[in-house]
N, CA, C and O atoms as a Tinker XYZ file with bonds, in Angstrom:
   340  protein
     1  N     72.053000  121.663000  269.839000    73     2
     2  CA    70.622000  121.693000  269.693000    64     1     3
     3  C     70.195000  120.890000  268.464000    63     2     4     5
     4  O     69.187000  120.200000  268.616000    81     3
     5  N     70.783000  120.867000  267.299000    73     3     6
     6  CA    70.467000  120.410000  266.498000    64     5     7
     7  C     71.703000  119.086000  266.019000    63     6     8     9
     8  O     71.317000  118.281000  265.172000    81     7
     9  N     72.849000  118.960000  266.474000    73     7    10
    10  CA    73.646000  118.347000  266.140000    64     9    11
    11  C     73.531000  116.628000  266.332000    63    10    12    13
    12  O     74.162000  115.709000  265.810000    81    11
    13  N     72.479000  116.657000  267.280000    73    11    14
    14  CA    71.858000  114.982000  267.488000    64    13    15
    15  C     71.018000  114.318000  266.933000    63    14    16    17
    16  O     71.023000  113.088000  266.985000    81    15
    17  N     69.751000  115.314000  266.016000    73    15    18
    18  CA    68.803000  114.998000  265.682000    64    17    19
    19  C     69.460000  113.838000  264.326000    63    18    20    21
    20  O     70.419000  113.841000  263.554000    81    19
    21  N     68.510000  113.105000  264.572000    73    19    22
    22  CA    68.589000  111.513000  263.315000    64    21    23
    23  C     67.752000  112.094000  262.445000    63    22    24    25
    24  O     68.394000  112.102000  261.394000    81    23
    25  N     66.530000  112.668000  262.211000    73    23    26
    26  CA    66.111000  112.559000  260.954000    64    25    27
    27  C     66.321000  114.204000  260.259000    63    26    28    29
    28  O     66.072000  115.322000  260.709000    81    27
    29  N     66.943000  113.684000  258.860000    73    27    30
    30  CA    66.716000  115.382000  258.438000    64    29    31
    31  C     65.682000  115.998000  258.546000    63    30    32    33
    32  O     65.880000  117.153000  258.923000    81    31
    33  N     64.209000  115.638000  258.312000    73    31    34
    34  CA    63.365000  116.907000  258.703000    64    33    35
    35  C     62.882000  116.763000  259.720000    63    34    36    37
    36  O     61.676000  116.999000  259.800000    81    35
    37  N     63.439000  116.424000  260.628000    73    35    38
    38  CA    63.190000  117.060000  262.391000    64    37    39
    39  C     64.396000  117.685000  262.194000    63    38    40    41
    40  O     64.273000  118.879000  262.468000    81    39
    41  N     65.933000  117.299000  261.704000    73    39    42
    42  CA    67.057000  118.350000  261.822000    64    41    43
    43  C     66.371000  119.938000  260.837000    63    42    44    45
    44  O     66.670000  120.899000  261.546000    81    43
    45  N     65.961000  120.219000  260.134000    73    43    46
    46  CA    65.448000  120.797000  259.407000    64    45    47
    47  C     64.489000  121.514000  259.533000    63    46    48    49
    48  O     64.289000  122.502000  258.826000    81    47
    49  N     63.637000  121.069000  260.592000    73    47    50
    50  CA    62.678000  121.969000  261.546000    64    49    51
    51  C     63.323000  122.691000  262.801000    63    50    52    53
    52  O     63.007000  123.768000  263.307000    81    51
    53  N     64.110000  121.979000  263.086000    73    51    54
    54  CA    64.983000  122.517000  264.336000    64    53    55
    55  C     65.978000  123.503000  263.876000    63    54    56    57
    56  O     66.653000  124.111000  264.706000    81    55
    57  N     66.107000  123.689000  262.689000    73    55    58
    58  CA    67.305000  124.207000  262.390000    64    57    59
    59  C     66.174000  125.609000  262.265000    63    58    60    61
    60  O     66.382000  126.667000  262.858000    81    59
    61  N     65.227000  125.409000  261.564000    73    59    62
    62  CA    64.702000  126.840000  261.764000    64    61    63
    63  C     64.295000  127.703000  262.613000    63    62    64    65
    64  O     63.957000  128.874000  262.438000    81    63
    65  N     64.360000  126.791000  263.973000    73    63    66
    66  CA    63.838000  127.247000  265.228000    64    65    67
    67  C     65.212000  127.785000  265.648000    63    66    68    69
    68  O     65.079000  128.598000  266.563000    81    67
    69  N     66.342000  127.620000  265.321000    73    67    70
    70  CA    67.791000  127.916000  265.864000    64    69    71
    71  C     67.774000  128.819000  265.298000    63    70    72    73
    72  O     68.262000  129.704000  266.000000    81    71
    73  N     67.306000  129.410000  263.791000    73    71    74
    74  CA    67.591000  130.421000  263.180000    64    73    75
    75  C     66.434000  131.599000  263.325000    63    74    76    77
    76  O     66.686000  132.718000  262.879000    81    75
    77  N     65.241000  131.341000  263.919000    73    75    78
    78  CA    64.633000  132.416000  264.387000    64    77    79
    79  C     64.699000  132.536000  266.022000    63    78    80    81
    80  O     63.848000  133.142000  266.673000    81    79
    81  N     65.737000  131.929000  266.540000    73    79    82
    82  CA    66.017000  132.028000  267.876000    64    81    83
    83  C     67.145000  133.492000  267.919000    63    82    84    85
    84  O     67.239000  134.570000  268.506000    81    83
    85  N     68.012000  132.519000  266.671000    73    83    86
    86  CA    68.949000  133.311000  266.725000    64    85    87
    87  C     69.477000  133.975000  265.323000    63    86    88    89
    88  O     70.566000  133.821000  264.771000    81    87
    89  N     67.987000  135.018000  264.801000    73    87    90
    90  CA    68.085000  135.911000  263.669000    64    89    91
    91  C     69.780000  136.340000  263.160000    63    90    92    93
    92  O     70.408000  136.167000  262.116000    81    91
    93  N     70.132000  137.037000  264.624000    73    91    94
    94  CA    71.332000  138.249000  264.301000    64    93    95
    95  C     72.228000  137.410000  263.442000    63    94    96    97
    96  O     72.618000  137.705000  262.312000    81    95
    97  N     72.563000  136.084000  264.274000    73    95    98
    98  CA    73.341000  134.995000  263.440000    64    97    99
    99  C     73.110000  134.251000  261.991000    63    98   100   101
   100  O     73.970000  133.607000  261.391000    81    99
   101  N     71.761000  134.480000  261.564000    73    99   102
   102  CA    71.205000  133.782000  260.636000    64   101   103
   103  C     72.232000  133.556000  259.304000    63   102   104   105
   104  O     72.004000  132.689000  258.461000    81   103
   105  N     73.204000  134.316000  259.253000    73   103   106
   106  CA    73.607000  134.790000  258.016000    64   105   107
   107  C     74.356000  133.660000  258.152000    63   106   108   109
   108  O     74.176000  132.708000  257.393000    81   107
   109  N     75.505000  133.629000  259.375000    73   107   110
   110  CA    76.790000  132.865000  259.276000    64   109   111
   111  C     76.350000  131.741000  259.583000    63   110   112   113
   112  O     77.041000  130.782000  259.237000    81   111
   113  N     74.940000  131.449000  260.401000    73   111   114
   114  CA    74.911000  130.139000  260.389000    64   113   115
   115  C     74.494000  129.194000  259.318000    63   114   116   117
   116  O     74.836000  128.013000  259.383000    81   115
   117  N     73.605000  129.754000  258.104000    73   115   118
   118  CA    73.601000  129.480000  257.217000    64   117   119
   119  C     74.481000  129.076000  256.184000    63   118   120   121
   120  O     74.589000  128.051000  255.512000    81   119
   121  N     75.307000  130.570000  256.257000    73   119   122
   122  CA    76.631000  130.199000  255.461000    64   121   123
   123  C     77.756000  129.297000  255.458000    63   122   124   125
   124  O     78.446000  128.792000  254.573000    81   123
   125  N     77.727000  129.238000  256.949000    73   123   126
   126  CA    79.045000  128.568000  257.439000    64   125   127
   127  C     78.413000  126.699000  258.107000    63   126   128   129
   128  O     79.229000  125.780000  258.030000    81   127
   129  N     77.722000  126.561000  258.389000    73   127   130
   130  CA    76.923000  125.769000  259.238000    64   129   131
   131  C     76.543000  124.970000  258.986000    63   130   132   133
   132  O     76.926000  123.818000  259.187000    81   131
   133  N     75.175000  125.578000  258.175000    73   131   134
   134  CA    73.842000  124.740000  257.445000    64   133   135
   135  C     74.773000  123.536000  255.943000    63   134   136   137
   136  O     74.703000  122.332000  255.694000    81   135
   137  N     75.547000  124.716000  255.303000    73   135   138
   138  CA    75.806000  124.439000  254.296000    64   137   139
   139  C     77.044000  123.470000  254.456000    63   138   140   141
   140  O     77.532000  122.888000  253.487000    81   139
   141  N     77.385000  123.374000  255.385000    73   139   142
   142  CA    78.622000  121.754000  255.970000    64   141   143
   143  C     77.919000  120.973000  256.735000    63   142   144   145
   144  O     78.603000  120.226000  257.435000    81   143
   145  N     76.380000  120.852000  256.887000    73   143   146
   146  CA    75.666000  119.931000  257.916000    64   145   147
   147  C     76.450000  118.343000  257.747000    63   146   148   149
   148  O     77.046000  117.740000  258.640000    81   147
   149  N     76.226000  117.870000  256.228000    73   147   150
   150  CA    76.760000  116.455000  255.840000    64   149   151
   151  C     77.850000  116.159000  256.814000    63   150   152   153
   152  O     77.859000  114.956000  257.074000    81   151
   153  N     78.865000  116.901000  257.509000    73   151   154
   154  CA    79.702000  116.679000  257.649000    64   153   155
   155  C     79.824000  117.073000  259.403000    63   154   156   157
   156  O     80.926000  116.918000  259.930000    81   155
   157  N     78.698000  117.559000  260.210000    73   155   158
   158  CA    78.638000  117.182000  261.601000    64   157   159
   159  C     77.323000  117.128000  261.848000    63   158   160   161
   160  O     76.991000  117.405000  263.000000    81   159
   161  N     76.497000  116.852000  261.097000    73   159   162
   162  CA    75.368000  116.713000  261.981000    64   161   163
   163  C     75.037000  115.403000  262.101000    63   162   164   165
   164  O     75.656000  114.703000  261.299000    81   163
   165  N     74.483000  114.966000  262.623000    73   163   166
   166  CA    73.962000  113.233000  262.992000    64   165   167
   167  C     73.192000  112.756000  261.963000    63   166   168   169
   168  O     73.462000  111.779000  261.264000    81   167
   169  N     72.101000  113.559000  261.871000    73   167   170
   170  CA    71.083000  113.330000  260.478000    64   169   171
   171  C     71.727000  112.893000  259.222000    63   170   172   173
   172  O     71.251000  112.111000  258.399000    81   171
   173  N     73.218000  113.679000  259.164000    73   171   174
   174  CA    73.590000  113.038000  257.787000    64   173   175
   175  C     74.657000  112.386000  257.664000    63   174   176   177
   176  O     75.173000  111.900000  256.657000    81   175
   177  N     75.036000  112.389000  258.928000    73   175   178
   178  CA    76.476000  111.307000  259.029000    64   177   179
   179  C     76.556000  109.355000  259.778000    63   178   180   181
   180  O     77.399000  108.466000  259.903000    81   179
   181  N     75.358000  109.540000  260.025000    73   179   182
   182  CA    74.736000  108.306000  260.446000    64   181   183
   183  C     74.925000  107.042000  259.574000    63   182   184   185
   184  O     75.090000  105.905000  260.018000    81   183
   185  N     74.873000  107.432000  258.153000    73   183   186
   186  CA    75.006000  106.309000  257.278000    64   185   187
   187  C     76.522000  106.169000  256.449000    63   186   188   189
   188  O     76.872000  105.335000  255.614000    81   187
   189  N     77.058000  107.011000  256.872000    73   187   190
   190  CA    77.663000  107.063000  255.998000    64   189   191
   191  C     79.774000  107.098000  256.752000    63   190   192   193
   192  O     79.979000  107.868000  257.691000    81   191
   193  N     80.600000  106.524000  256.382000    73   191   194
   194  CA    81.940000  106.886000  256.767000    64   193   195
   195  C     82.065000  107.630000  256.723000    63   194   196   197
   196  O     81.370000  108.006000  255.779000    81   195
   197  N     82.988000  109.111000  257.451000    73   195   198
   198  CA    83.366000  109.949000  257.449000    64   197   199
   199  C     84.651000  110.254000  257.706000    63   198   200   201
   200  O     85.029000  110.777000  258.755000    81   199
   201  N     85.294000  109.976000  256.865000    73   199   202
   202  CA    86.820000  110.132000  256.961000    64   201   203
   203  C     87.794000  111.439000  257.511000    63   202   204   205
   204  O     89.024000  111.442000  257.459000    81   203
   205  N     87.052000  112.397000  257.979000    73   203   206
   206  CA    87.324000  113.999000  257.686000    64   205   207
   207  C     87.032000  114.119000  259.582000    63   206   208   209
   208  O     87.805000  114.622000  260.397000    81   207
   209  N     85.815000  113.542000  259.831000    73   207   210
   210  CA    85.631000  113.573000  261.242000    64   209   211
   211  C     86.394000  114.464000  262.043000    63   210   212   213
   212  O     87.518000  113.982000  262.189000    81   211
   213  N     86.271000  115.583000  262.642000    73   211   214
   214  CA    87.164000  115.615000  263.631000    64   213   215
   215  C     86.764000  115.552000  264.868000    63   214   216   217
   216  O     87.246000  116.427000  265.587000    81   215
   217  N     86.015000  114.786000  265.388000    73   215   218
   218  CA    86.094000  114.271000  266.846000    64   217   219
   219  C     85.417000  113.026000  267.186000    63   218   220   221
   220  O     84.415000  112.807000  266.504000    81   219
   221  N     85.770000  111.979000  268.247000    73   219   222
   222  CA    85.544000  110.799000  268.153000    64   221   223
   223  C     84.511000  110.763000  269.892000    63   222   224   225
   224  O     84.037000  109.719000  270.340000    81   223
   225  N     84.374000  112.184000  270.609000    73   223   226
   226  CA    83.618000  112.049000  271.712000    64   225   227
   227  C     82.203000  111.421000  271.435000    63   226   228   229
   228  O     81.617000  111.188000  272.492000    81   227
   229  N     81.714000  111.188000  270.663000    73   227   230
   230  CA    79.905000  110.399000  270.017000    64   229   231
   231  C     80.095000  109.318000  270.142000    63   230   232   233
   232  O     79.583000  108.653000  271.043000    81   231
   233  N     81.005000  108.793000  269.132000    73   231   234
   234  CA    81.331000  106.866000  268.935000    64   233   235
   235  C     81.493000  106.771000  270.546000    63   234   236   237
   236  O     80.715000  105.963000  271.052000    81   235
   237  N     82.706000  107.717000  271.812000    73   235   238
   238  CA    83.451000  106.832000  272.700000    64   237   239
   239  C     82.174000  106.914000  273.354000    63   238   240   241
   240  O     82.083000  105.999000  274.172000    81   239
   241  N     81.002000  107.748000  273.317000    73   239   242
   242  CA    80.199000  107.863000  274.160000    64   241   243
   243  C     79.076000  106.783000  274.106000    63   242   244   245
   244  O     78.543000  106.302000  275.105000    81   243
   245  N     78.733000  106.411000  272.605000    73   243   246
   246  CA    78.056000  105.170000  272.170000    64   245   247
   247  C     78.798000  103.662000  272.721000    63   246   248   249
   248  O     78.295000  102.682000  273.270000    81   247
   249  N     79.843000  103.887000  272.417000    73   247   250
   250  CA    80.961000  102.202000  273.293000    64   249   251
   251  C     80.587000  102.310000  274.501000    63   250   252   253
   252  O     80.283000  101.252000  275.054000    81   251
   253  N     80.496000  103.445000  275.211000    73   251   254
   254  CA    80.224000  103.403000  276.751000    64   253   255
   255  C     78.927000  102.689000  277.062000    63   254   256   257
   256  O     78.678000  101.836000  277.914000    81   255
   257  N     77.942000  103.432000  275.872000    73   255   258
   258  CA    76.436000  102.811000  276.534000    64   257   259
   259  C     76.302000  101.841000  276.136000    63   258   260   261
   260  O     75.499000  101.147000  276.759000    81   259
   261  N     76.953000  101.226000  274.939000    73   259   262
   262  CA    77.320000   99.595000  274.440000    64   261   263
   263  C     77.354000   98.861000  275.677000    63   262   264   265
   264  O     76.477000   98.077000  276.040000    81   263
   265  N     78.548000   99.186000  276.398000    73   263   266
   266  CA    79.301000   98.084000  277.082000    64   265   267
   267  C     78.946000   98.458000  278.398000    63   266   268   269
   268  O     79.397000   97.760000  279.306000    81   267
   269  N     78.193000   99.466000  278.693000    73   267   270
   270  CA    77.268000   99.458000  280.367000    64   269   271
   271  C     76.197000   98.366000  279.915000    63   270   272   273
   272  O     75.893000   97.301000  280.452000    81   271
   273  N     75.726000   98.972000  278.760000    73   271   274
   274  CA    74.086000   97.686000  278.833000    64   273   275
   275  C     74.147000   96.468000  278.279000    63   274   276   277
   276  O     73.172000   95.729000  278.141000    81   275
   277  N     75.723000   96.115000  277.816000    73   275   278
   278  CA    76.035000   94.631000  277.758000    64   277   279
   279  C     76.238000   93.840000  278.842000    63   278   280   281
   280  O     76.070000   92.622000  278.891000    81   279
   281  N     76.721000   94.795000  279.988000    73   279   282
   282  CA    77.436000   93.995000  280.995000    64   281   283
   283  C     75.953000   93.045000  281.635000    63   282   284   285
   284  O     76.103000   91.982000  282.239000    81   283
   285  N     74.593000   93.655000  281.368000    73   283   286
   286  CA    74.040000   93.010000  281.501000    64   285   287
   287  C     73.183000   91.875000  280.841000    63   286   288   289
   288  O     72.342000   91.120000  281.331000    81   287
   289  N     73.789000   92.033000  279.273000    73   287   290
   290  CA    73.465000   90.677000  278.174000    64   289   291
   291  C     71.804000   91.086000  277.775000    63   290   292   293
   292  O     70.928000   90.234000  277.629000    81   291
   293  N     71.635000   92.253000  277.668000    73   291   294
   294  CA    70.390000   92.429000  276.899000    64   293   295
   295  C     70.274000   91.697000  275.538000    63   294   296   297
   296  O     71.031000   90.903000  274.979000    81   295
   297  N     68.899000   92.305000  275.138000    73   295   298
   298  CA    68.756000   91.474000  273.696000    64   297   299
   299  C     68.911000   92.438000  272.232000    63   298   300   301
   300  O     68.981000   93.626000  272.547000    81   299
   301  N     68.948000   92.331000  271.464000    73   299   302
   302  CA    69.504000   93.306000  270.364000    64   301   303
   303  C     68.407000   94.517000  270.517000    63   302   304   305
   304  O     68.709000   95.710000  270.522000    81   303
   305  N     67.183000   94.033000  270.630000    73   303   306
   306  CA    65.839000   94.822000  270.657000    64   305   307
   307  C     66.192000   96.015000  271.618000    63   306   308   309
   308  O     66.153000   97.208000  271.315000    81   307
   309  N     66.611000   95.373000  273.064000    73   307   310
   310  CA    66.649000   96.178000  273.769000    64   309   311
   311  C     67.754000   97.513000  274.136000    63   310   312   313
   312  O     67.688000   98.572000  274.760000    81   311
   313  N     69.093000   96.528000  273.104000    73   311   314
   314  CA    70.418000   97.798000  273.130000    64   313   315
   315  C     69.927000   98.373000  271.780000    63   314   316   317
   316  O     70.914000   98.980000  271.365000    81   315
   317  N     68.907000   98.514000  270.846000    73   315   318
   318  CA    68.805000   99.162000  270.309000    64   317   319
   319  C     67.984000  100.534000  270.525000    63   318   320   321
   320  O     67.875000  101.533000  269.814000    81   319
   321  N     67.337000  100.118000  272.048000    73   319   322
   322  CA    66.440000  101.162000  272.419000    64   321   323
   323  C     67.081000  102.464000  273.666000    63   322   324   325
   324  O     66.856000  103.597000  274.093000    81   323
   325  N     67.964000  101.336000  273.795000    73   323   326
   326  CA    69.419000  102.598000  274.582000    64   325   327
   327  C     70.116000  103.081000  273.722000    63   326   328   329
   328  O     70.658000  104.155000  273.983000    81   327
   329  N     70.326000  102.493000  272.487000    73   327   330
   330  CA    71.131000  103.697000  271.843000    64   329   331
   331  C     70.183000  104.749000  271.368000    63   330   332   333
   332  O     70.572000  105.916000  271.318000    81   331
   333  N     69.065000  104.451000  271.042000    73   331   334
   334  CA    68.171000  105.528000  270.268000    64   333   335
   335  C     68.144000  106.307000  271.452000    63   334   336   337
   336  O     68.576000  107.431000  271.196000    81   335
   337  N     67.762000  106.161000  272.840000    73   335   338
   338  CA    67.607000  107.620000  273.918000    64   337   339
   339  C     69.022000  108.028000  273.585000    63   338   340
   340  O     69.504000  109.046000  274.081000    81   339
């Protein structure tokens, strides 16, 4: 739910909607969650290497939509608007 969002405060609004969705959890998701975002959420790993990563299903899924909407030689404008959906 929140693990895609690009900007921190849309991740940051959403995150509060996860946490009054899901009160009972509030504690651990905070604790455990919120407070390691840098390190899986999109919002903050976007710019940055992440050496620690543990899973590569995002990137193989981004190469995929790379190289479906190359096969047809778009223009930078336009594979930039397939990766953003």
């Amino acid at each position: 739910m929140c693990q895609n969002i690009l900007s921190p405060v849309d991740f940051d609004s959403q995150w509060n909607n996860l946490i009054v969705t899901y009160s009972k959890a509030a504690n651990y998701l905070n604790s455990e969650l919120y407070s390691s975002k840098e390190r899986w959420a999109k919002a903050y790993t976007t710019k940055f290497f992440m050496a620690g990563i543990s899973s590569t299903s995002q990137v193989e899924g981004e190469n995929s939509v790379i190289k479906n909407t190359l096969h047809g030689l778009p223009s930078l404008c336009e594979l930039v608007i397939v990766l953003d959906h």
